[in-house]
C-alpha positions in Angstrom: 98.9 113.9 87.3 96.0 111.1 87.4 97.3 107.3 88.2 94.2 104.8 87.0 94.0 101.0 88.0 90.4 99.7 86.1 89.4 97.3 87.8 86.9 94.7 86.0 83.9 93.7 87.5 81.4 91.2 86.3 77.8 92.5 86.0 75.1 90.0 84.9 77.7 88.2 83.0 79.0 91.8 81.5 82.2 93.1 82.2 82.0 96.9 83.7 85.3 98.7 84.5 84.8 100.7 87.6 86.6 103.4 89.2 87.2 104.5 92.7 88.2 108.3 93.3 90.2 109.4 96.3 90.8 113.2 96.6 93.3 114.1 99.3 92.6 118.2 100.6 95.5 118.4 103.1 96.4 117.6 106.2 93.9 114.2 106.9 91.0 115.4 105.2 89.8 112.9 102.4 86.8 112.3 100.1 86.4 108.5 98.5 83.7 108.4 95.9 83.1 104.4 95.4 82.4 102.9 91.9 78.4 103.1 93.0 78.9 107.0 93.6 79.3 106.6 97.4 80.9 109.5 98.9 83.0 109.6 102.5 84.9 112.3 104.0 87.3 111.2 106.4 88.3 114.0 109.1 86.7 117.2 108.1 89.4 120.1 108.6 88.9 122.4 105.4 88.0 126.2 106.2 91.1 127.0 108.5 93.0 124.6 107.1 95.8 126.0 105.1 96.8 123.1 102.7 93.1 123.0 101.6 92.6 123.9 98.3 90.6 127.6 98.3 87.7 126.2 96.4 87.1 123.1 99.4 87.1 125.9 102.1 83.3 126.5 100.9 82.1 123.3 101.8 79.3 122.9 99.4 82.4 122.5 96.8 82.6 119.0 98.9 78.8 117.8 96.7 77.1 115.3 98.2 78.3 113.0 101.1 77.2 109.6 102.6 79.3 109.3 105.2 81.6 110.9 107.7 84.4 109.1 109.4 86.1 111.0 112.2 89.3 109.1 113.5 89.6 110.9 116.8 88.4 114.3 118.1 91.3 116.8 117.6 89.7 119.9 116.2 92.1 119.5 112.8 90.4 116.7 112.4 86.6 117.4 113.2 86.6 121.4 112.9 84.3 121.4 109.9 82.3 118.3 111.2 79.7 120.0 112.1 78.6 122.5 109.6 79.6 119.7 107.0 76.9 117.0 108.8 74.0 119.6 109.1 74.6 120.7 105.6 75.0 117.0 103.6 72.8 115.0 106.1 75.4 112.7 106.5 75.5 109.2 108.7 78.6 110.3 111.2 80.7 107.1 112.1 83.4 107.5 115.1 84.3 105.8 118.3 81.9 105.3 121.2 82.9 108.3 123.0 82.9 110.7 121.2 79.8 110.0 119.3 77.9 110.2 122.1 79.8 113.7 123.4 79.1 115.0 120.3 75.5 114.4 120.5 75.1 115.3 123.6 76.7 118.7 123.0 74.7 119.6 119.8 77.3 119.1 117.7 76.3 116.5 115.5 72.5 115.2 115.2 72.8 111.8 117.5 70.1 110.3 115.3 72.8 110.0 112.5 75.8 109.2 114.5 76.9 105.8 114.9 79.2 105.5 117.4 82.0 102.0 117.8 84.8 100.8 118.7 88.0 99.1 117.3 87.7 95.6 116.1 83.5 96.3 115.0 82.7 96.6 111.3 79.3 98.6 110.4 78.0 98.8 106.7 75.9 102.3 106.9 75.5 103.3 103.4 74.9 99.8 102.0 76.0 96.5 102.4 78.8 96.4 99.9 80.2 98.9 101.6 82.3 97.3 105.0 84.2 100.0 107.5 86.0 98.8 110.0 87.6 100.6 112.8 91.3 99.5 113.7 93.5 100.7 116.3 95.9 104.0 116.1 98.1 104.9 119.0 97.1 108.6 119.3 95.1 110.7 122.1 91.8 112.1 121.2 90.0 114.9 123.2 87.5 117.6 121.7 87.6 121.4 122.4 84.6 123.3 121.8 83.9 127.5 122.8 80.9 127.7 125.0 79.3 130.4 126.6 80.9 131.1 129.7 80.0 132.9 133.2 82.4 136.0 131.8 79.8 138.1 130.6 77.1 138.3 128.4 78.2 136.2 125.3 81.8 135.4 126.5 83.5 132.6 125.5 86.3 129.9 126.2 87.6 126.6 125.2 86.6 123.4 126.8 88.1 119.9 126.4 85.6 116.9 126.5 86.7 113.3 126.5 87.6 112.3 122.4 87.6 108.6 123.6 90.1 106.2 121.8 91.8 107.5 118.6 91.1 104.7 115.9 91.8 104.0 111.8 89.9 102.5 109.5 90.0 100.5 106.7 87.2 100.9 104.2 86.2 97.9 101.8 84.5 99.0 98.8 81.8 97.7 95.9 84.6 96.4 94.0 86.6 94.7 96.4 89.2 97.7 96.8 90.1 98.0 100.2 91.5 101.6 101.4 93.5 102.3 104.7 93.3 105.9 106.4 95.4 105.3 109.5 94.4 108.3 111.2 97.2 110.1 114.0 99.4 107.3 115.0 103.1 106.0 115.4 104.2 102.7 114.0 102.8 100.0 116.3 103.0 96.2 115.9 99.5 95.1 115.5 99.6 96.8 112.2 100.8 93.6 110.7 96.7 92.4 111.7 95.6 95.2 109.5 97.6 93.5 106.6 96.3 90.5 107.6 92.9 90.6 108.4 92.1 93.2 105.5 95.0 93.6 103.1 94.6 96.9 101.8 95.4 98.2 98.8 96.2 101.7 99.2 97.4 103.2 102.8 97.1 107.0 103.4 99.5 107.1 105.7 100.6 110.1 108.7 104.5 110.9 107.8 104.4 114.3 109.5 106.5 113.7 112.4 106.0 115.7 116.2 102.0 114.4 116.6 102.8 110.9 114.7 104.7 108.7 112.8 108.0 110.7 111.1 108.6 109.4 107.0 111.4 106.7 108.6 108.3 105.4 111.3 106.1 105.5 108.9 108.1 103.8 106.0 108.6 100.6 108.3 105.3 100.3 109.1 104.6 100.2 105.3 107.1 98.3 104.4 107.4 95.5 106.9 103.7 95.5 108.7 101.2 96.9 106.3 102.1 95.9 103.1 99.6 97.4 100.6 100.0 97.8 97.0 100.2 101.6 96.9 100.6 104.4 100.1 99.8 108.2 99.7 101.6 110.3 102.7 99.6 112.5 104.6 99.6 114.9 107.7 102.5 117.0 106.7 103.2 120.1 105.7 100.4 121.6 107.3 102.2 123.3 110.2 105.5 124.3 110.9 106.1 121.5 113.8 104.6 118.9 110.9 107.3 119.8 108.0 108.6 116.3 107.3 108.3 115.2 103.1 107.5 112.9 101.1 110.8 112.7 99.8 111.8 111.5 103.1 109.4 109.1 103.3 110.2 107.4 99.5 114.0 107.5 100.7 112.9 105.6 103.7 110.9 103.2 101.9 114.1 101.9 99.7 113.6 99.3 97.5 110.3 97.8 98.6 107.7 96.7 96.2 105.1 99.5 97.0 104.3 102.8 94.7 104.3 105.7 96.4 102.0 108.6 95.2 102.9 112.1 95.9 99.2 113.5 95.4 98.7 117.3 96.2 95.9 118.7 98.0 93.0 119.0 95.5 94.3 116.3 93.2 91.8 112.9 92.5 93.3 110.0 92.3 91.9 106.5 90.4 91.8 103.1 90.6 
């Protein structure tokens, strides 16, 4: 299944139809390709993940990527964030915090981390290219095995503060603007998302248990975010996540917004 929107830009007076690709691969894990070839990978969570598509679970299958946007530090959403950084060179863009715990610990190379906070707007890859963090109600922490006083090479889990769990909306060359909303219930201040940046396609948490359920989520589509089109995400992926997006296109009713029930491993155009 492929949906296309062209969208016609005007180039030295010629008109160009562009495309912008969005591949899904399960759980939050996403890969935009802008209509300059751009590429972002929002929430890396890929070799353990078991929605993921077999060929994404060897991460050179990702190609080339930009950017990095991690939306809070839960290990299914940064588990591959390090072996995917050291291996693309990647610019890594997440909250204050954790940038800088991430650093510190060797995770990620600090040099290419930019770390921010809600309400800031960077432009790392070029300037027609806007991300802008936006809030998520969520908790974020990070767990990392290090080596431990058990015995030679013994190991255990540590948590480390994630700092605040965030969104983001990305603006692209073209003017299409793309929502991720990260882990989060339904919160008011959504309707400033719609506002401030009106975006035209939400991927949008419908799991249930860790965040919005498909009713949660439908409202805050319907009557806060408004975009044109929503893709759900963050379900299906473990047995306490097993809400559908059936559920969530019930819930939505009659409102004027397409809903696109993209599988894991399928692009998507527009």
């Amino acid at each position: 299944m492929g949906v296309v929107i062209t969208a016609v830009l005007l180039f030295s007076g010629v008109a160009l139809a562009e495309q912008v690709e969005v591949l899904w691969l399960g759980h939050a894990t996403t890969r935009i390709t802008s209509t300059t070839g751009k590429v972002i990978v929002i929430d890396p969570f890929l070799k353990k993940n078991p929605t993921t598509p077999l060929k994404y679970k060897d991460l050179k299958a990702i190609g080339k990527v930009d950017l990095i946007l991690i939306t809070h530090g839960h290990a299914d959403h940064t588990q591959d964030l390090a072996e995917l950084s050291r291996l693309t060179g990647a610019t890594v863009v997440t909250n204050w915090d954790l940038a800088n715990n991430l650093s510190s610990l060797g995770v990620i190379d600090g040099s290419k981390a930019i770390g921010m906070n809600k309400g800031g707007t960077v432009a790392p890859i070029g300037r027609g290219i806007k991300v802008h963090m936006v809030p998520a109600e969520h908790s974020s922490s990070v767990e990392l095995l290090l080596l431990d006083r058990g015995g030679p090479g013994s190991k255990e889990p540590r948590h480390f503060d994630g700092g605040g769990a965030a969104g983001y909306v990305i603006e692209l060359e073209n003017g299409f603007k793309i929502y991720h909303t990260g882990d989060t219930d339904v919160f008011g201040d959504m309707a400033l998302i719609n506002k401030f940046h009106a975006p035209d396609l939400a991927l949008v948490c419908i799991g249930g248990f860790f965040t919005m359920d498909p009713e949660r989520a439908a409202y805050a589509v319907r009557e806060l975010i408004r975009p044109k089109q929503v893709i759900p995400i963050h379900y299906g992926t473990y047995p306490m996540i097993n809400r559908t997006p059936a559920e969530f296109k019930a819930a939505l009713g009659d409102a004027p917004i397409e809903m696109l029930h993209v599988k894991p491993g399928q692009a998507v155009k527009f």
